[in-house]
C-alpha positions in Angstrom: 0.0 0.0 0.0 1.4 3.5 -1.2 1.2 5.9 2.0 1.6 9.4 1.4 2.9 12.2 3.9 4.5 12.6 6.8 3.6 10.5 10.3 1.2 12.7 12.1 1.6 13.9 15.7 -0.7 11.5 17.7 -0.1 12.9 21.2 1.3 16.1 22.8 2.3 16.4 26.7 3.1 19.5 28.6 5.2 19.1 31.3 6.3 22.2 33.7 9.4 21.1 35.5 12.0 23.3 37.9 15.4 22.8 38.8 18.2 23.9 41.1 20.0 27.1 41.0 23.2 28.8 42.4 22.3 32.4 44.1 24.2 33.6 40.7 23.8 37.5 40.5 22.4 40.4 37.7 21.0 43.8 37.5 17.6 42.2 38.0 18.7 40.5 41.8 19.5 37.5 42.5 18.5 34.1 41.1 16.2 31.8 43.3 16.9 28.3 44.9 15.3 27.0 41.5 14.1 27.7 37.8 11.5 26.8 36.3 11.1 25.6 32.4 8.2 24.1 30.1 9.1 20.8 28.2 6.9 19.6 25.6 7.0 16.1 24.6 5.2 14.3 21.2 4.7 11.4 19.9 3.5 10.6 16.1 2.2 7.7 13.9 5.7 6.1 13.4 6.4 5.4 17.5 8.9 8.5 17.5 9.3 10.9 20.2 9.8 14.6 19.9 11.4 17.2 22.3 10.9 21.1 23.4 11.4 22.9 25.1 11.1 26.8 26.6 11.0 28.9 29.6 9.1 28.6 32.5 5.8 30.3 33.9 2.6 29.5 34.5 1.4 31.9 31.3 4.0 29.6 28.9 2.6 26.3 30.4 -1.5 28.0 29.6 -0.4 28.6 25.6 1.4 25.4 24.8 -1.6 23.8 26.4 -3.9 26.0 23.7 -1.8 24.7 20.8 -2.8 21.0 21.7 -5.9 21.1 19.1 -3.8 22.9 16.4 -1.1 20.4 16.7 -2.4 16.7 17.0 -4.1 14.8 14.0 -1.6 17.1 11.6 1.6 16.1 9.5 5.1 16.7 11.2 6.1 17.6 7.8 3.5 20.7 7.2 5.8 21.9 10.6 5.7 25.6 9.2 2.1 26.0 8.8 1.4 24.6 12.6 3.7 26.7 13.3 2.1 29.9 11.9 -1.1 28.1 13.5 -0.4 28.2 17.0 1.3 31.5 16.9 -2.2 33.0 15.5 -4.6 31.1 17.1 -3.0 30.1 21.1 -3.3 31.7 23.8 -1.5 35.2 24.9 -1.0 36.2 27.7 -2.5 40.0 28.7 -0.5 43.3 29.5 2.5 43.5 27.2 3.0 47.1 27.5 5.6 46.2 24.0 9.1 47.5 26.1 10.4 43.8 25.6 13.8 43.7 28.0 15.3 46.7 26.7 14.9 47.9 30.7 15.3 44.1 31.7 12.1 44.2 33.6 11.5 40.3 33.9 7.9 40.7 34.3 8.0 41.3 30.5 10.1 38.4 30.1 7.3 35.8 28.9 6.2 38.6 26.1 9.4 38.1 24.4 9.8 34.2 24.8 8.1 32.5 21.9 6.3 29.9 23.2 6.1 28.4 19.9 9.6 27.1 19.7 9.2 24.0 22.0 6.3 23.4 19.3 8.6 23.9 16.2 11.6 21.6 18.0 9.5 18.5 18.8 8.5 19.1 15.5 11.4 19.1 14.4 13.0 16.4 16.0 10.5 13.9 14.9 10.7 15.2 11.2 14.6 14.7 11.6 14.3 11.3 12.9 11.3 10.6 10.4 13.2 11.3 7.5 17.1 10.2 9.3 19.1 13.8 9.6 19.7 15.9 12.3 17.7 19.1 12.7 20.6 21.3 11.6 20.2 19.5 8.3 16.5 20.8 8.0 17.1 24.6 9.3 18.0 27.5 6.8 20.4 26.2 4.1 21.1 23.3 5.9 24.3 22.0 8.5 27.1 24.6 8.6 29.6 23.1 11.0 30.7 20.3 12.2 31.6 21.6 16.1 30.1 25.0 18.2 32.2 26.9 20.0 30.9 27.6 23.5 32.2 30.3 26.1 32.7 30.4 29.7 29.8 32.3 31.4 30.8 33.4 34.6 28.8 35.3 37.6 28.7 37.0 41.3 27.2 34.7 43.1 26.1 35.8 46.7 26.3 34.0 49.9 23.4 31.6 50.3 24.0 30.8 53.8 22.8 34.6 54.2 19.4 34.0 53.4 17.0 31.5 54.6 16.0 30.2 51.4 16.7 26.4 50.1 19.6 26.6 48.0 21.6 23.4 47.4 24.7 22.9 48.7 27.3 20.7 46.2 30.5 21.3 49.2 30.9 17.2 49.2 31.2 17.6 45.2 34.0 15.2 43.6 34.0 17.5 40.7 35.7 21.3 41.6 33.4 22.9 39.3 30.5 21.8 40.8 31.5 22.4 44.0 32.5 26.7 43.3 29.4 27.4 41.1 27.8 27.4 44.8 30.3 29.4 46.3 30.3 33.0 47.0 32.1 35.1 44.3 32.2 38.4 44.9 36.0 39.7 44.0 38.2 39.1 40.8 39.9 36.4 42.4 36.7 34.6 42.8 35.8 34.7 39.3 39.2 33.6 38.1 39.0 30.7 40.4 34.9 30.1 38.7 36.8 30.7 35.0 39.7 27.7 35.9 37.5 25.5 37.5 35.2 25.9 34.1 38.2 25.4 31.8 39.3 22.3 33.5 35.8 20.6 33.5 34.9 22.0 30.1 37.6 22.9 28.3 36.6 27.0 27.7 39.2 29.2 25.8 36.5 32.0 25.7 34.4 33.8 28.9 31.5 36.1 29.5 30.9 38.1 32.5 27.6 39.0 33.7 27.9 42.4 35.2 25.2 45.0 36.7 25.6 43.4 40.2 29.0 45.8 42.0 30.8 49.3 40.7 31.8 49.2 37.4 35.2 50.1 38.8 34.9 46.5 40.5 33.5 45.0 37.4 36.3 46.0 35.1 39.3 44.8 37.8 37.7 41.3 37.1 37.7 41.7 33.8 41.7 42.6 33.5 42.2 39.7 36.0 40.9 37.4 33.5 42.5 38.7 30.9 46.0 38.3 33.1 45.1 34.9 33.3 43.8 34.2 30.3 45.6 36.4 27.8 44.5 34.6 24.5 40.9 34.6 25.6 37.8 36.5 23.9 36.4 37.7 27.4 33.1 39.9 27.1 31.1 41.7 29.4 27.6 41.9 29.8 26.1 44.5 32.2 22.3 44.1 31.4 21.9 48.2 30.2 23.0 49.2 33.9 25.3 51.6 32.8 24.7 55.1 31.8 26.5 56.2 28.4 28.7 58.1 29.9 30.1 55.7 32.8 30.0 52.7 29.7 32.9 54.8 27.9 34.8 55.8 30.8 34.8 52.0 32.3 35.5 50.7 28.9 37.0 53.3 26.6 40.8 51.8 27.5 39.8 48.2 27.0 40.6 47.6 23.8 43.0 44.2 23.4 41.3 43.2 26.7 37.2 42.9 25.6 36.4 41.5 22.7 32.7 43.1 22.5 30.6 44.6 25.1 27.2 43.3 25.3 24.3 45.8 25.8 26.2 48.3 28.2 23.5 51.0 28.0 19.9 51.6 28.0 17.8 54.3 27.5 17.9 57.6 28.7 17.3 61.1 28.7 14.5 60.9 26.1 16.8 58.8 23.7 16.2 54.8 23.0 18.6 52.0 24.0 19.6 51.9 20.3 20.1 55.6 20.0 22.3 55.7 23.0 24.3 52.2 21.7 25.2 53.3 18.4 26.4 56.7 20.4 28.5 54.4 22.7 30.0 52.4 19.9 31.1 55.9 17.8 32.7 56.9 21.2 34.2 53.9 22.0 35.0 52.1 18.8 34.1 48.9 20.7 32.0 46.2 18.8 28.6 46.3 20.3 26.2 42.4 21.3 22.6 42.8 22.2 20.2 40.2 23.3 17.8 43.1 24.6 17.4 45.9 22.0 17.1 43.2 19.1 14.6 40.6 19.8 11.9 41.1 16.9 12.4 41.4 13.5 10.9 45.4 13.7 13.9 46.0 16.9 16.4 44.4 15.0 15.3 46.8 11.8 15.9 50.0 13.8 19.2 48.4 15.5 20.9 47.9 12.4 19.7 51.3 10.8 21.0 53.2 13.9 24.1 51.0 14.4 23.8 50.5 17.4 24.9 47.0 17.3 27.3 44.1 15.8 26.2 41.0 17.4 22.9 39.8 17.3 22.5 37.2 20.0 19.5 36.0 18.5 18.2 32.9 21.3 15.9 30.6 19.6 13.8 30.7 22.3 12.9 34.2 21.3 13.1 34.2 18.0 12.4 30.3 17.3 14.7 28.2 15.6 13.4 29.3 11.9 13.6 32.5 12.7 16.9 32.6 14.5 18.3 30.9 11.3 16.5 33.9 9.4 18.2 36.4 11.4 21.7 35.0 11.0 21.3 34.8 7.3 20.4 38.4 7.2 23.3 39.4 9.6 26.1 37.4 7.5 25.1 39.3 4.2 25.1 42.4 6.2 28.2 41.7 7.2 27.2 41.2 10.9 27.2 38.5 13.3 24.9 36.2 15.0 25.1 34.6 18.4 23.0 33.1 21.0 21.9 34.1 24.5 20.4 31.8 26.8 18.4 31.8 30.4 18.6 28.7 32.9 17.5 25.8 31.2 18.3 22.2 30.7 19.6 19.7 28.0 16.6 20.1 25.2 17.4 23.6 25.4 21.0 23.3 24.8 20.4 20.6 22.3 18.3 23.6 20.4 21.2 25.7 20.8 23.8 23.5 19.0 21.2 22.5 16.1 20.8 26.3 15.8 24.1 27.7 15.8 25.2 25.0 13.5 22.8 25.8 11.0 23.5 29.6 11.1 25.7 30.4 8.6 29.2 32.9 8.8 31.6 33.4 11.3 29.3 32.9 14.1 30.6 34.5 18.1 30.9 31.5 20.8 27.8 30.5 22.0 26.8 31.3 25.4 24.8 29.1 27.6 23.6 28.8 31.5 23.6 25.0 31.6 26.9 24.6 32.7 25.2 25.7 36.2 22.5 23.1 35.8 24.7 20.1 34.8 23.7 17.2 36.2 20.3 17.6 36.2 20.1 16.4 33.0 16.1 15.3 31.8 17.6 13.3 29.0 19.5 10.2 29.1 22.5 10.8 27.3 22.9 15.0 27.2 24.7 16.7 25.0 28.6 17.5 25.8 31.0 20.5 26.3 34.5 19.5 25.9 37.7 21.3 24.8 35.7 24.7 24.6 33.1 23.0 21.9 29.7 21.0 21.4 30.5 18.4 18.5 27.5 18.3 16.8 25.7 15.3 16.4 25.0 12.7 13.5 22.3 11.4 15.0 18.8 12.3 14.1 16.5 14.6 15.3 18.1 16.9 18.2 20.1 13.7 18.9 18.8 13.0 22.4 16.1 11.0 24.1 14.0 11.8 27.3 14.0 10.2 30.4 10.9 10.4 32.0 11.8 8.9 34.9 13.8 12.9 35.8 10.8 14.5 33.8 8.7 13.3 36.2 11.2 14.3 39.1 11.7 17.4 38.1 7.5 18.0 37.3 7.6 16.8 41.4 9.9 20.1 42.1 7.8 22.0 40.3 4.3 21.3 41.9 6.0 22.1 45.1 6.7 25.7 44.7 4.5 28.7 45.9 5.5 30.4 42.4 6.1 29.0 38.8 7.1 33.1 37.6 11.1 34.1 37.5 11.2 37.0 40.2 14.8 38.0 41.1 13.5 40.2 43.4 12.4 37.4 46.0 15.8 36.4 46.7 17.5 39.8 47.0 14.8 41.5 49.7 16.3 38.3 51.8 19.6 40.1 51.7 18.7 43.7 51.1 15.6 44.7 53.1 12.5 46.0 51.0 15.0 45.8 47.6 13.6 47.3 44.1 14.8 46.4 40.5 16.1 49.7 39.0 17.3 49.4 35.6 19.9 51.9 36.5 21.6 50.6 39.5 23.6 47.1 39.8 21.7 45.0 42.0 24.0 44.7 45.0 24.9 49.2 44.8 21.8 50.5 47.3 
């Protein structure tokens, strides 16, 4: 009998599920005792198995639950049009006020996550192992690389025996790394220590640091330490839009040979946009320019570009979905700019979208950054993805190239259910060290 098509999807499961967290610092506060993600899981007519997933939040979970109807009964293969379908006809949630991140306000967080990814990557992963190639193969012109290079991303972390809150505590740890990414780091010492103890375990030639917690002036000894200790490293900075254009050139105008690019050092102010004052800081400073704040939509990314305000588009897939983070890197390589890839918390089906992503995105593409390094171990799938010497080899297998393991799913679902809140808030953990503490978009987190 001649069957025509594509297997069609045949069951869909949401599953919210949380994990464990260091008190790991930014502008916004300080990250809680756990995180909180949505995996979706499908199954179609050929006994395959299909992963997603995407942030966490109770709002996320309520609109990957609306796409159920749009989604089973149809072909994996027709993967755009479902696509398209959900993202018209799923559930929003109420109260964007449109300002994205571009003041970092987390509440708007969920209005710039595209819910539809998780969607698009089970999708994806069953058409892959449906038809025998790995995703990369089926995104944008097809498989660019064989290997994804991967920086070190490197925080504060404050001192969770300070607060009464639940964070874990990894001190009996056989493996160094997992035993600092709990311990406080506060000082440029600490951070070298947090950028070894990530070379050794993972191999990392390149680092980030996430700044917008101390003094610039603190900030930037941290960054020359590295540097010091690293001297052939790319080392970044990314202060969140904490600083004001003037302070961004006089902490960084003397930096050159020691940051690669600066990633989104201002925001707005005065009357003037965060891309207005960006391309000002870059024709001050000469200093390539990332964004994963000012650039998240196709119209942002328009106005970035036409202000230059920017170099690197770190264009997460969770924002922009896979298809469309492809899109966006094709567009940046013949505009002679360059596409990378932000992340949030998250665990291995994320960072098996990250590789297939980046290795489809074509040009001379920045290292990768990624938050999983302080989530290892709590791996959902049963054979995760690897970081060694610095890279991610990309698979051969097909699909995303893992499988689930329901057995942690359901562990990590068990978390889940047993929090007060499903929402990121920042905020929570830092009024535990700072009495009554506010976000302000202007002012690193621990400077009050």
């Amino acid at each position: 009998m001649n069957i025509k098509g594509t297997p069609v999807v045949t069951e869909m499961m949401v599953v919210p599920v949380a994990g464990f967290d260091s008190m790991t610092m930014t502008l916004s506060g300080a990250h809680a005792p756990m995180f909180t993600r949505n995996i979706v899981i499908m199954k179609d007519s050929a006994g395959n198995t299909g992963l997603g997933e995407v942030h966490g939040g109770d709002d996320i979970t309520k609109a990957l639950e609306s796409y159920k109807p749009l989604i089973i009964g149809k072909q994996i293969g027709d993967y755009r049009n479902i696509v398209q379908a959900v993202k018209r006809g799923g559930y929003l949630a109420g109260g964007n006020d449109g300002e994205g991140l571009q003041g970092l306000d987390l509440k708007n967080l969920k209005f710039v996550v595209r819910a539809e990814t998780a969607i698009e990557s089970a999708l994806l992963d069953l058409l892959g192992k449906f038809m025998g190639l790995p995703v990369c193969s089926l995104l944008g012109d097809g498989r660019q690389r064989e290997d994804i290079t991967i920086l070190g991303y490197l925080f504060y972390v404050s001192d969770r025996t300070k607060v009464n809150l639940p964070y874990i505590d990894e001190s009996s740890s056989a493996d160094p790394w997992f035993r600092i990414r709990r311990n406080v780091a506060l000082t440029p010492e600490a951070i070298v220590e947090q950028a070894y103890a990530t070379k050794e375990r993972y191999g990392f030639k390149d680092f980030k640091l996430k700044a917008g917690v101390l003094e610039g002036e603190e900030e930037m000894k941290a960054i020359r330490a590295l540097k010091k200790e690293f001297p052939d490293a790319r080392i970044n900075i990314d202060p969140n839009g904490a600083w004001s254009l003037n302070e961004a050139i006089r902490l960084t105008k003397d930096m050159h040979g020691i940051l690669t690019y600066v990633e989104d050092p201002c925001g707005p102010e005065k009357g003037f946009s965060s891309r207005e004052i960006m391309s000002e800081y870059k024709m001050a400073t000469g200093h390539k320019v990332a964004t994963n704040m000012i650039a998240t939509d196709w119209r942002q990314l328009h106005h970035s570009v036409v202000s230059k305000a920017v170099d690197i588009v770190l264009a997460d897939p969770h924002f922009w979905t896979m298809s469309g983070s492809i899109r966006a890197g094709q567009v940046l390589n013949d505009w002679g700019m360059t596409w990378g890839s932000h992340s949030n918390n998250h665990f291995d089906i994320s960072l098996a979208i990250f590789a297939q992503t980046a290795a489809a995105a074509p040009g001379d593409i920045t290292a990768m950054d990624t938050h999983w390094i302080w989530q290892d171990g709590q791996e959902l799938c049963g054979e995760s993805i690897a970081i060694k010497d610095g890279k991610i080899k990309v698979t051969d297998k097909p699909g995303l190239g893992i499988e689930i393991d329901m057995d942690r799913v359901l562990k990590a679902n068990e978390l889940y259910n047993k929090m007060d809140s499903h929402d990121r808030d920042d905020a929570m953990a830092m009024q535990h060290l700072i009495p009554n503490w506010k976000f302000d978009s202007k002012k690193p987190c621990l400077v009050r």
